[in-house]
N, C-alpha and C positions, 0 to 999 in steps of 0.2 A: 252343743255336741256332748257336755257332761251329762245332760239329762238324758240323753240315748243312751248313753253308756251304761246306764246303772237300770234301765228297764231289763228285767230276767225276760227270758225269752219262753214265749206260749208256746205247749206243745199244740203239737198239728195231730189231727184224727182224721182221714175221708171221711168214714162211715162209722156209725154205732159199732159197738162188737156183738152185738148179737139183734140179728133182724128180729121186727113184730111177729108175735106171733100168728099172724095169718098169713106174713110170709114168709114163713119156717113150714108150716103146713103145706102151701102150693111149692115147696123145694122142693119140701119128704116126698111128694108124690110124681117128681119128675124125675126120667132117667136121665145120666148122664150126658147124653147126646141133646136132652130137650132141654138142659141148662146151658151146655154150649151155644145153642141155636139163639139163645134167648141175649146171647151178646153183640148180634150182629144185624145192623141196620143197614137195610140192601136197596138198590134202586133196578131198577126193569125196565125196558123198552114197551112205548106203546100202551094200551089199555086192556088187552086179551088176561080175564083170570079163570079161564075154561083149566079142563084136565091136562088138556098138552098143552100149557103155556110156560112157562118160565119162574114164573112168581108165584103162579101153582105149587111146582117140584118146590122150592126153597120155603114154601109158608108149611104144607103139607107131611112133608121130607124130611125136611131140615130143620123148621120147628124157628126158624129166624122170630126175634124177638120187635122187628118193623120193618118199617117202608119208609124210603122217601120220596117224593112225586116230584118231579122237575120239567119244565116245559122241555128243556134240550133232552130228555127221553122220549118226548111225544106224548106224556102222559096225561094233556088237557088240549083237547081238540074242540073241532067244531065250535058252530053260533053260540050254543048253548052251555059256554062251560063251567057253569056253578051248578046245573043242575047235572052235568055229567060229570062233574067233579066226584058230587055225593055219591052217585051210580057206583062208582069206582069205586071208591072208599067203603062206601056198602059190600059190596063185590069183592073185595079181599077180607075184609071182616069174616065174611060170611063162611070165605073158603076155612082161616081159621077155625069159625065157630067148626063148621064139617067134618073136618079132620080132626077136632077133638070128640066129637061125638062118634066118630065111626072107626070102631077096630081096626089098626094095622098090622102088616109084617113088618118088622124092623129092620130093615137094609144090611145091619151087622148081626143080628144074634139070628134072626130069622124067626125069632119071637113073636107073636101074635099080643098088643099092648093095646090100651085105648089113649092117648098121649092128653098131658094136662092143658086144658083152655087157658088162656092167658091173653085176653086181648092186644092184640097189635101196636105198637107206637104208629101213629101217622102222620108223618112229617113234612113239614114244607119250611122253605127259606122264603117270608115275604115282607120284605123290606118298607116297601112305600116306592112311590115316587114313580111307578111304571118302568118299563124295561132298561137295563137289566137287572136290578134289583128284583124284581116280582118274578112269578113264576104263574100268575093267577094275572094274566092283563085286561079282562074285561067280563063283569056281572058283579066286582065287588066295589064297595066305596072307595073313591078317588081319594087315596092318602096321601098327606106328606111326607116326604121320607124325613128320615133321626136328624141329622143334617141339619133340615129344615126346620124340625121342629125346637132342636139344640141352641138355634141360633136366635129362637126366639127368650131362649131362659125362663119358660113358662111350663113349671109342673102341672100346672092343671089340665093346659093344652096335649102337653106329652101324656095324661093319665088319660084324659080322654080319646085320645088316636089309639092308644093300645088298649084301650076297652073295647072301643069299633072293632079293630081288627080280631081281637082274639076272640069276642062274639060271634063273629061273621066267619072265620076259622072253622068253629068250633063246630057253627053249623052246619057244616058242611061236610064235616067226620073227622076231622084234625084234632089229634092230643099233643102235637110236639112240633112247638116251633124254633126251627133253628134261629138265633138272635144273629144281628148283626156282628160285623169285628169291630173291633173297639178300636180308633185311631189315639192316636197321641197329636 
C-alpha cells in the first residue's frame, strides 16, 4: 500500500495536440458540415445503395464518416454471402467515392461545393463461434470464439484466429472491427 501511495500520478492525453499533417490538410479542406458527418457511424436496412436509398442520402448528404453492416439489418443475404458481402461494401465505397467527385448543392448555404473523399469506416462485430456473436454466418472460416480460445492460454493460438479473421475481413472490404466486451 506504501508503494502506491508514493507513485505521482501520469497525466492522461486522448490524442496528440496537433494532427499529422496530412490530416490537418484533408481538415482544411472540409466544411463544417463534412467534419460533423465524419463522427457518426450509421447502420441501414437491407442492401439498396441506389439514389433513393437511405444510406445513399446519409453517405452523399451528410458526409457520415461509416457504416456498420449487421445481419439483424438484413444487410447479408442470400447463398452467396461473402461474395455479396464485398458487392455491398464496394457499392457504398463507391457511392462515397461519387459524391466526392461530383459537385453539390449544400442543403444549408445552397452553395454549389465538391466535398472532400475520405473513405468510409466499414464495420462489423464478428466474434467467432457462429450466432449470435457473428453477423457473417456462412463462406467464412469456422472460428472459435475469445472464450474458447481464452480458455485455452495459448497466444499463439489466439494470434492466429485473429490473423484469419482479420485477413478474411479485410477481404471482403472491412477496415473496422468492433472487438468484443471484455468480461471480468
Amino acid at each position: 500500500i506504501i508503494f502506491l501511495m508514493t507513485l505521482a500520478p501520469l497525466p492522461v492525453q486522448a490524442h496528440t495536440s496537433m494532427p499529422p499533417a496530412a490530416v490537418r490538410l484533408i481538415l482544411n479542406t472540409m466544411s463544417p458540415q463534412e467534419r460533423v458527418g465524419q463522427l457518426f457511424l450509421v447502420t441501414f436496412q437491407g442492401t439498396d445503395t441506389s439514389t433513393t436509398s437511405q444510406i445513399y442520402n446519409l453517405i452523399s448528404r451528410y458526409h457520415v464518416g461509416g457504416v456498420m453492416l449487421m445481419s439483424d439489418n438484413n444487410n447479408f443475404s442470400g447463398q452467396n454471402t461473402v461474395f455479396q458481402t464485398h458487392a455491398l461494401i464496394d457499392s457504398i465505397q463507391r457511392v462515397e467515392w461519387e459524391s466526392a467527385v461530383t459537385p453539390a448543392q449544400d442543403p444549408l448555404t445552397g452553395e454549389i461545393s465538391t466535398p472532400t473523399y475520405v473513405p468510409l469506416f466499414i464495420g462489423i462485430a464478428q466474434e467467432g463461434d457462429g450466432h449470435p456473436t457473428d453477423q457473417i454466418l456462412s463462406g467464412l472460416t469456422p472460428l472459435p470464439s475469445e472464450m474458447a480460445i481464452g480458455a485455452t492460454w495459448n497466444l499463439d493460438l489466439a494470434e492466429q484466429v485473429g490473423a484469419i479473421r482479420g485477413r478474411e475481413l479485410a477481404a471482403l472490404g472491412f477496415n473496422f472491427h468492433i472487438g468484443l466486451s471484455l468480461d471480468v
